[in-house]
C-alpha positions in Angstrom: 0.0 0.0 0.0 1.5 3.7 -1.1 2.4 5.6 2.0 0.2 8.5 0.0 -2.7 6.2 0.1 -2.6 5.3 3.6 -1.7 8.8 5.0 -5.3 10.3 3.3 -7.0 7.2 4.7 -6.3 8.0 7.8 -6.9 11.9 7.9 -10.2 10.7 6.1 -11.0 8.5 9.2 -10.1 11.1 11.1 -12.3 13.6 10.0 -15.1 11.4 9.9 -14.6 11.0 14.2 -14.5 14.1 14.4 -17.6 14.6 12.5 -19.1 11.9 14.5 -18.1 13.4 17.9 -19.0 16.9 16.8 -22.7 15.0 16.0 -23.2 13.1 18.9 -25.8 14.5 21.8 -23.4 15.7 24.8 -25.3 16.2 28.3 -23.5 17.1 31.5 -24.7 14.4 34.6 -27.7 16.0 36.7 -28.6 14.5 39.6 -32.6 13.5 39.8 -33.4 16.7 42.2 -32.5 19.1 39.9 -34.1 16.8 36.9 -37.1 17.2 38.8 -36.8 20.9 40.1 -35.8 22.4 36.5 -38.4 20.8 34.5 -42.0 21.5 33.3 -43.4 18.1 33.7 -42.1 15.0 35.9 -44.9 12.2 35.2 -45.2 8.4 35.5 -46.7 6.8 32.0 -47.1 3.8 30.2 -45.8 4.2 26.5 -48.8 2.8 24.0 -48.1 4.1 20.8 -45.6 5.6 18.7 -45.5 7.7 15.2 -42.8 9.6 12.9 -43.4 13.4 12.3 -41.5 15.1 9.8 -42.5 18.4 10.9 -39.1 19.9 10.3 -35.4 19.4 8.4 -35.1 16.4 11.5 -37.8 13.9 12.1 -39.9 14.4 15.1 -40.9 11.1 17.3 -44.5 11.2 18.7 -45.1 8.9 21.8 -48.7 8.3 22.8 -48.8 7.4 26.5 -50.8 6.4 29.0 -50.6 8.5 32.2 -50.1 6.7 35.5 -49.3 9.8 38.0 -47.8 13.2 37.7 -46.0 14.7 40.2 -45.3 18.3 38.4 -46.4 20.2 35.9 -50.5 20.3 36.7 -50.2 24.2 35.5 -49.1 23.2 32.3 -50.9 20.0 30.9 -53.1 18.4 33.0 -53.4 15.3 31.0 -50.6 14.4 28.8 -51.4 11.9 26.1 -48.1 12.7 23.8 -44.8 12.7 24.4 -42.3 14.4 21.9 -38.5 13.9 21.4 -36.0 13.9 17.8 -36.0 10.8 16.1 -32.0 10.9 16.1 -30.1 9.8 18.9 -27.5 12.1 17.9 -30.0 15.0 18.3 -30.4 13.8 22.0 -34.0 12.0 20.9 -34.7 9.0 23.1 -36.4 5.8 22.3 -38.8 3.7 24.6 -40.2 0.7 24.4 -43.7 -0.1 23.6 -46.5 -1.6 26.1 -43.5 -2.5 28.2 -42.6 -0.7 31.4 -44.1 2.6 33.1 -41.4 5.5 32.4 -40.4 8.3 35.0 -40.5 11.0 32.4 -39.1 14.7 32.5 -39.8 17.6 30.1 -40.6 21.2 29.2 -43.1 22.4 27.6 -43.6 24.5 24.7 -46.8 25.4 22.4 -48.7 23.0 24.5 -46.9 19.7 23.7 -44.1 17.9 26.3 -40.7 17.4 25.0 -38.2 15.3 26.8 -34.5 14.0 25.0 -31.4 12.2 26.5 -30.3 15.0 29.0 -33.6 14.8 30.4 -34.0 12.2 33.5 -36.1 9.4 32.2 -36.2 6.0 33.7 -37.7 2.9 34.1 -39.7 3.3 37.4 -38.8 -0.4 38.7 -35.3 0.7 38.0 -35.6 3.5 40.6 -34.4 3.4 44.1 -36.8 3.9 47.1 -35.4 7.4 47.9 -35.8 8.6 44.4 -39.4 7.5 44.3 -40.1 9.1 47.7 -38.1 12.7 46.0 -40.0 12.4 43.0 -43.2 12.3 45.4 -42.6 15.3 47.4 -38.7 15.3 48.9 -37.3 16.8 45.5 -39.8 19.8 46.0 -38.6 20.6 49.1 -35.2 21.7 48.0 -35.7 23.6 44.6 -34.1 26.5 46.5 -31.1 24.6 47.1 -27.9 24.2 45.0 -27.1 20.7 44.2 -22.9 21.3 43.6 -21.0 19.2 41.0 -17.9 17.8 42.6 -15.6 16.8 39.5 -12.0 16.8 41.6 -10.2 17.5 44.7 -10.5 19.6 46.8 -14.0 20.8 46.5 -15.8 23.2 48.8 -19.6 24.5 49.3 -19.7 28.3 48.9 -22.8 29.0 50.3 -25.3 27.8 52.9 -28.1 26.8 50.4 -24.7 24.4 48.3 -24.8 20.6 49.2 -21.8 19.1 47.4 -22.1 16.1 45.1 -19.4 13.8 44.9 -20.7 10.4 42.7 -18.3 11.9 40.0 -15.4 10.8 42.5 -16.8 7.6 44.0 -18.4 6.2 41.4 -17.4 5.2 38.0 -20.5 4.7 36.8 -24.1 7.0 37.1 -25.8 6.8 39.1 -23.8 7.3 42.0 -24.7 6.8 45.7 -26.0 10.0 45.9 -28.1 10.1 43.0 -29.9 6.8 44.3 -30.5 7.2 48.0 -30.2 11.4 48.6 -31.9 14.6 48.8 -30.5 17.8 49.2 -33.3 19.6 51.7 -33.2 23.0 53.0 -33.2 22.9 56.7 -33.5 25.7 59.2 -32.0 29.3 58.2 -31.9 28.5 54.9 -29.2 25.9 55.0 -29.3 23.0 52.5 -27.8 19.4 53.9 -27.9 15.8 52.5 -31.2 13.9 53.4 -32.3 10.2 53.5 -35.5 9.1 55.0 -35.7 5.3 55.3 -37.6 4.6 58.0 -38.5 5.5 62.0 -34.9 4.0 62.7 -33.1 5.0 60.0 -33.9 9.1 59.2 -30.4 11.2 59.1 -29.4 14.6 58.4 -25.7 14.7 57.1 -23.5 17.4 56.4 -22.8 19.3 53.1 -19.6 16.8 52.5 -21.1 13.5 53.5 -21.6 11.2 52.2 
């Protein structure tokens, strides 16, 4: 093989992963509270149905859903019966089953219609922990005033009494992290924000900004 050949087959490969990277959907780790604090809609469905729209240069997915429960957004819709996201992956559009599980599902919306994507929370509900149902149900709401803080590397400090730091990103080299699963940042008196888990009569803690 000429050593021409093979040097513009690999800038071409290059240039194609770069183009692929440059495509891709990119979405910074949010843990479930502020999911659930900065959205429009947080509701529990069952996904029945499922069209293609090409309302636009990309195609448009159109989920028909069954609603189980909603836990936020009764301003906005108070019956959702679509659910809209891309059709491309690389757009951040997400794919669901059909008649398969009940979805947590997190959205905004605009015009009327709910739009969720892959930097949105959505998860299987039996794939939830305990705490995160019991913060999807009312803890989450509780601390929408507070900061949840990113902790990506050491040292890492909480700048203000309404900050509770998050450190999965250093414990856990996967998401979700500890805290993700089992913790709620509340506000507690003064204004203060700590670390909550409610388990049960023998089991409820308040802990510090920095633990766990």
């Amino acid at each position: 093989m000429k050593p021409c050949f093979v040097l513009g087959f690999l800038l071409f490969s290059l240039v194609c992963l770069m183009y692929q990277a440059s495509d891709a959907c990119s979405c910074a780790m949010s843990h479930p509270q502020d999911a659930y604090c900065h959205s429009d809609i947080v509701i529990r469905v069952k996904i029945v149905g499922k069209n293609l729209l090409n309302d636009g240069p990309f195609g448009t997915l159109r989920y028909t859903v069954k609603q189980m429960k909603m836990y936020k957004g009764f301003d906005k819709i108070q019956h959702v019966q679509h659910i809209y996201t891309h059709d491309s992956e690389s757009m951040c559009g997400v794919k669901f089953d059909i008649n398969k599980y009940q979805y947590l599902i997190t959205g905004r919306v605009h015009d009327g219609k709910l739009y969720t994507g892959l930097c949105n929370f959505n998860e299987r509900w039996e794939r939830l922990s305990l705490e995160q149902k019991k913060g999807i149900n009312h803890r989450y709401q509780l601390g929408c005033n507070c900061r949840i803080k990113p902790c990506h590397y050491l040292p890492c400090f909480v700048t203000s009494k309404n900050e509770c730091l998050w450190t999965d990103m250093l414990s856990h080299f996967s998401f979700p992290g500890y805290q993700s699963r089992h913790y709620a940042c509340i506000q507690q008196k003064e204004g203060y924000c700590s670390w909550y888990r409610g388990v049960s009569a023998r089991d409820k803690l308040i802990i510090n900004t920095t633990d766990p």
